[in-house]
C-alpha positions as CSV (number, residue, x, y, z in Angstrom):
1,X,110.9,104.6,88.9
2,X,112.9,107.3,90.6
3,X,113.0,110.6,90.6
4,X,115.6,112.1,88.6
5,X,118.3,113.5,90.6
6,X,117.7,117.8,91.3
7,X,119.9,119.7,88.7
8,X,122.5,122.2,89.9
9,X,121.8,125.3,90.9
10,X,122.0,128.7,88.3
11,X,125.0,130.1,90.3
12,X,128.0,128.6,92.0
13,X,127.1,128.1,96.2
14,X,129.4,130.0,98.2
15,X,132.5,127.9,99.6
16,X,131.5,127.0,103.0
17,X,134.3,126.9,105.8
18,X,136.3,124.6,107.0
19,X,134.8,122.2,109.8
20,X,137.1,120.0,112.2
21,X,134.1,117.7,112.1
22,X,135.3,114.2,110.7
23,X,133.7,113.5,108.0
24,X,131.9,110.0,107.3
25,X,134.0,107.8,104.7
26,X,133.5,108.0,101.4
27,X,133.3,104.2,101.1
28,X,130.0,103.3,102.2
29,X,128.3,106.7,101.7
30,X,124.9,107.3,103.5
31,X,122.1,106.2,102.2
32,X,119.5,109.3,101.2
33,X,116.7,107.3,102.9
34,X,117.6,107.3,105.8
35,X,115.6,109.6,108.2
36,X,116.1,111.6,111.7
37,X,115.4,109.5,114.7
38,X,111.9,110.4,115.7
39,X,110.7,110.6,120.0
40,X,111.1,106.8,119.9
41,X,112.4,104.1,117.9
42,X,111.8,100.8,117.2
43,X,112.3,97.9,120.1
44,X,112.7,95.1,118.1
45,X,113.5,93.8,115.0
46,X,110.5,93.2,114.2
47,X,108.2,96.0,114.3
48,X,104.9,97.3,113.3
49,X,104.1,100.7,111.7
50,X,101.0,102.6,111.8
51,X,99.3,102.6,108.2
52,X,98.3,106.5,107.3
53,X,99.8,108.2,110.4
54,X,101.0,111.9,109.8
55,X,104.5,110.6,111.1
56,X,104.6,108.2,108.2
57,X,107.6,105.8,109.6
58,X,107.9,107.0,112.8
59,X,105.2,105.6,114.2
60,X,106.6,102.9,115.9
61,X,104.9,99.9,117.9
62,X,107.0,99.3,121.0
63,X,105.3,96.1,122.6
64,X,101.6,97.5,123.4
65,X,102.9,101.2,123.7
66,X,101.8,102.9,120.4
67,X,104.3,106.0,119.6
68,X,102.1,107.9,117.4
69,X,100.5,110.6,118.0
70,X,97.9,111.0,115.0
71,X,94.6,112.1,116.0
72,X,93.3,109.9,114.0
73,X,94.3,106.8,116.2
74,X,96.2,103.7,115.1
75,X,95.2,102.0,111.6
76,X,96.9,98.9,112.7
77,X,100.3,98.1,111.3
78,X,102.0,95.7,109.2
79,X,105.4,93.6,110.7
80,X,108.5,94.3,109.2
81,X,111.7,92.8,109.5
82,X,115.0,94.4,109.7
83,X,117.5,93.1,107.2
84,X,121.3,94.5,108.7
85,X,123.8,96.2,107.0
86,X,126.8,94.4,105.2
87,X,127.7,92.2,102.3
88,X,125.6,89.4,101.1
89,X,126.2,87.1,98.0
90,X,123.9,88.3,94.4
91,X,122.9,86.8,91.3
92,X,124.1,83.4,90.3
93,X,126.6,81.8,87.8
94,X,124.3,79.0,86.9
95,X,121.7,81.3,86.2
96,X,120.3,83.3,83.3
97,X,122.5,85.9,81.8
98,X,120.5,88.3,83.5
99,X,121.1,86.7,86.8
100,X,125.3,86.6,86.6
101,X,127.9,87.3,88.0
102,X,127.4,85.8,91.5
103,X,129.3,88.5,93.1
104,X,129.2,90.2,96.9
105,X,127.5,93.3,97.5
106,X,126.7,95.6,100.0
107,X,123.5,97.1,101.0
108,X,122.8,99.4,103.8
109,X,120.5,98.5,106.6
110,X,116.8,98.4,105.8
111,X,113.1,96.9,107.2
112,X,110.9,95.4,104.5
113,X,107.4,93.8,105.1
114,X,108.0,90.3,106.7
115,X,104.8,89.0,104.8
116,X,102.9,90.1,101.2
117,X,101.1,93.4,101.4
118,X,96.8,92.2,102.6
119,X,93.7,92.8,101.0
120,X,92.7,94.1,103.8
121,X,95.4,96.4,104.6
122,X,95.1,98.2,101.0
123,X,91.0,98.4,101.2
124,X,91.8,101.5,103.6
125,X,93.9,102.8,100.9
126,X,92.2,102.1,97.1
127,X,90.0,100.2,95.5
128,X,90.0,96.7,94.5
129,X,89.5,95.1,90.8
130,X,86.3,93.5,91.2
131,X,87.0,91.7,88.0
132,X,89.2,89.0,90.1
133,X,86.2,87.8,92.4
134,X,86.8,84.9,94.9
135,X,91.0,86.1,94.7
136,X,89.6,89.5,96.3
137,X,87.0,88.4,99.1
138,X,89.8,87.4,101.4
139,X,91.5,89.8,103.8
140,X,94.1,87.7,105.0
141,X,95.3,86.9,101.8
142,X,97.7,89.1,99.4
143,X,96.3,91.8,97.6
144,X,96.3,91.4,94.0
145,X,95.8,93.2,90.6
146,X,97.8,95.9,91.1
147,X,100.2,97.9,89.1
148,X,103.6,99.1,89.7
149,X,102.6,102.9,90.3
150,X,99.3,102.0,92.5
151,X,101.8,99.5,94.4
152,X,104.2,103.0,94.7
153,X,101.5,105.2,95.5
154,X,100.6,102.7,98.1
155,X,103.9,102.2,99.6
156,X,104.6,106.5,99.8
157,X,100.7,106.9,101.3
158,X,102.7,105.1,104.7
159,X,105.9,106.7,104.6
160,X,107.7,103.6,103.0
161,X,108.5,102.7,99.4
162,X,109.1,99.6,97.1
163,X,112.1,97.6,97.8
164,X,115.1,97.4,95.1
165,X,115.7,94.0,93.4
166,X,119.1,93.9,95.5
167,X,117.1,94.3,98.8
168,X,114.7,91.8,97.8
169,X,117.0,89.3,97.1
170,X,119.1,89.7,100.9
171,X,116.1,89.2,102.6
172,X,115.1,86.5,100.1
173,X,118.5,84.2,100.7
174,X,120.5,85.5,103.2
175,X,124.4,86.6,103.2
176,X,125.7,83.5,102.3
177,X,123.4,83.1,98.6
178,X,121.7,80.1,99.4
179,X,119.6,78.8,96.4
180,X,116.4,79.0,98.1
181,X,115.1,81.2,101.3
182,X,115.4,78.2,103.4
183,X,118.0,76.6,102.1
184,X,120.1,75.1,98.4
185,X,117.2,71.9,98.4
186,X,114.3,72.4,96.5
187,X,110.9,71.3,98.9
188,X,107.8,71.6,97.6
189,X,106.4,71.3,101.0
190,X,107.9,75.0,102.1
191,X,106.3,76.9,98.5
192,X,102.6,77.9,97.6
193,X,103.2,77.0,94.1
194,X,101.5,74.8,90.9
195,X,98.6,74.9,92.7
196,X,99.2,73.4,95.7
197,X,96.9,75.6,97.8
198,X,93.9,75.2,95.3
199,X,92.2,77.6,93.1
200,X,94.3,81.0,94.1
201,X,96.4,83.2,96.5
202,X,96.7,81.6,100.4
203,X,96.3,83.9,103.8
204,X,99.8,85.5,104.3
205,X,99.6,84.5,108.0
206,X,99.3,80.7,108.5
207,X,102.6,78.2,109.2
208,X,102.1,75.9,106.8
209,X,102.9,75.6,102.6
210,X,105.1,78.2,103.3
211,X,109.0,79.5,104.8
212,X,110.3,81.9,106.6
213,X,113.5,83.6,105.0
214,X,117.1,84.0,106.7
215,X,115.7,87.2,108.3
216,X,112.3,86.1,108.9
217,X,110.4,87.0,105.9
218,X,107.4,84.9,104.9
219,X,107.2,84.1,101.0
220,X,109.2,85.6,99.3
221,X,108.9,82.8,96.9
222,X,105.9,81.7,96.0
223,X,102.1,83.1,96.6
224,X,102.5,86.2,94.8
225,X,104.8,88.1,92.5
226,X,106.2,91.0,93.9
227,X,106.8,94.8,92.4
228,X,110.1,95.9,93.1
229,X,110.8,99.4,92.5
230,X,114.1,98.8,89.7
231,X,113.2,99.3,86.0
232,X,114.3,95.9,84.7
233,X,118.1,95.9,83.1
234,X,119.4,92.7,81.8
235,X,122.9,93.2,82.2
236,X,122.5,95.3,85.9
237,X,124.2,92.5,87.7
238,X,126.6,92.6,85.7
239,X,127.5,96.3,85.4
240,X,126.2,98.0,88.7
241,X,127.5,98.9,91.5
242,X,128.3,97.0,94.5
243,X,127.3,99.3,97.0
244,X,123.6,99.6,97.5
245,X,122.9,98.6,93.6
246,X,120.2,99.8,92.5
247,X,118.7,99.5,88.6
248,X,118.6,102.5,85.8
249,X,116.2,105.7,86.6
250,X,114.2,104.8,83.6
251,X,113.1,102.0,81.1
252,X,110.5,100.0,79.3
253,X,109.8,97.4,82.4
254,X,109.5,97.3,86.4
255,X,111.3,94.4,88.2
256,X,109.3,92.1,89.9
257,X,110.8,88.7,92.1
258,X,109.2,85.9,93.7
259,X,106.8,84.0,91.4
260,X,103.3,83.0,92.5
261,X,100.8,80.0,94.0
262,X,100.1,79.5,89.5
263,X,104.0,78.9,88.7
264,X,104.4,75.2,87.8
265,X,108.5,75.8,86.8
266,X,110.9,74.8,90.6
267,X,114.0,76.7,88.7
268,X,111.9,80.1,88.7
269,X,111.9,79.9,92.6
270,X,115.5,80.2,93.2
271,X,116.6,83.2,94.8
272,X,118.6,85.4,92.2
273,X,115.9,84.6,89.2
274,X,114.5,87.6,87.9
275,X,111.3,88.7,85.8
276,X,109.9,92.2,84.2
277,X,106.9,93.5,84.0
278,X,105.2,96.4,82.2
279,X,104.5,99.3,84.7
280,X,101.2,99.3,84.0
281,X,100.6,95.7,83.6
282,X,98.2,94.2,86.5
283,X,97.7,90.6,87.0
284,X,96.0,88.3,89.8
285,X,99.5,87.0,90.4
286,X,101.1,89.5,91.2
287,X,101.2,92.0,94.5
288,X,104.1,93.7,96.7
289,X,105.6,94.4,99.7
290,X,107.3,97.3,100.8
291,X,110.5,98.6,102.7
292,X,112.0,101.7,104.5
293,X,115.3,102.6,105.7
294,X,115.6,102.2,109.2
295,X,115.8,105.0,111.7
296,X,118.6,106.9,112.1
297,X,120.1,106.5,115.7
């Protein structure tokens, strides 16, 4: 699900000189998505980006001061919310196998969409299955039916990208691994699930049947599935990294996280359960969300 890495070049580069610049430490490398730091950056930590500006990610909403300068005009944007750098507690002993060890790991700073991606908001982008009906006539609600590589294009079309399984779990649960995103007690009362809000998906922007996360994102359990942009690897958690993990360059299934508003089974809604997908598999249960480094300062 990502590009393969350049190969080398034909002929050796030529040695470059010396620098008395210090150099960062090898440690905690920087991560490859990170991008310059545009006119302006964002003023909060949670911010809105302009969907289909030529600036991609730097278009930045600053209170009622729009930073982008596309023609075109704003597209209105979708909140994100920034999850910090530093360690934070994966995967889970009393899990599945594919879920252990519970281990620390650290993840570079990165935004990711504080609520499902709309129907609304992807209209200006593709179109819509019309064979899901009534799930589809909703704006506010999540947009479903889609498959891993239309949730990818969808993502790149705004200058962001899918968010790794690792990413999706910190903002899920936090740094400390709680069970849940809003807390190690199961309540049915925070969780679109079995049913509970009738016949379907429910709008993405309402307080109630539903939780806000450690960092302030809004169901991550429950609602909809979410693509993730990992191939699925059994024993990942088990064998990658600790820094910024993220799954094999290739294989059979895409990760996806979260369950949906139709899963009946409470131990699927912890946070370090995990579930594949084929890439081109499209379901009305499942939808995304996406993320982006933050900018560099």
């Amino acid at each position: 699900m990502r590009a393969a890495k350049p190969s080398a070049p034909s002929s050796p580069a030529r040695r470059p000189r010396a620098s008395s610049r210090r150099e960062p430490s090898p440690s905690f490398p920087a991560d490859p998505l990170f991008r310059r730091r545009p006119d302006r950056v964002p003023c909060r930590e949670t911010v809105e980006f302009e969907e289909g500006c030529h600036a991609g990610p730097h278009c930045v909403g600053c209170g009622n001061t729009p930073s982008c300068g596309n023609p075109g005009g704003p597209r209105g944007g979708a909140a994100m919310v920034l999850v910090p750098a530093g360690f934070f507690i994966m995967g889970s002993d009393a899990g599945y196998r594919d879920e252990r060890p519970r281990r620390r790991v650290y993840l570079d700073a990165y935004y990711i969409d504080k609520f499902p991606l709309t129907i609304e908001r992807f209209r200006r982008f593709g179109r819509l299955r019309e064979s899901f009906g009534p799930l589809l006539r909703k704006d506010r609600h999540p947009v479903v039916g889609i498959t891993w590589e239309q949730a990818n294009n969808y993502c790149r079309w705004i200058g962001k990208r899918l968010p790794t399984e690792a990413e999706w779990e910190k903002a899920e649960r936090g740094t400390e691994g709680q069970t849940y995103p809003w807390g190690d007690k199961w309540d049915s009362s925070k969780v679109i699930w079995n049913w509970n809000s009738g016949y379907g998906t429910h709008p993405v922007d309402r307080s109630y049947l539903t939780h806000e996360s450690p960092f302030g994102a809004v169901d991550m359990e429950g609602n909809v599935w979410g693509w993730t942009s990992d191939w699925y690897a059994k024993r990942f958690y088990r064998r990658g990294p600790a820094l910024n993990p993220r799954d094999p360059l290739s294989g059979a299934k895409g990760g996806i996280r979260g369950c949906s508003w139709q899963s009946d089974d409470r131990y699927g809604f912890r946070s370090s359960y995990r579930s594949s997908k084929d890439p081109a598999h499209w379901s009305h249960i499942i939808g995304f969300r996406c993320a982006m480094a933050p900018l560099r300062p």
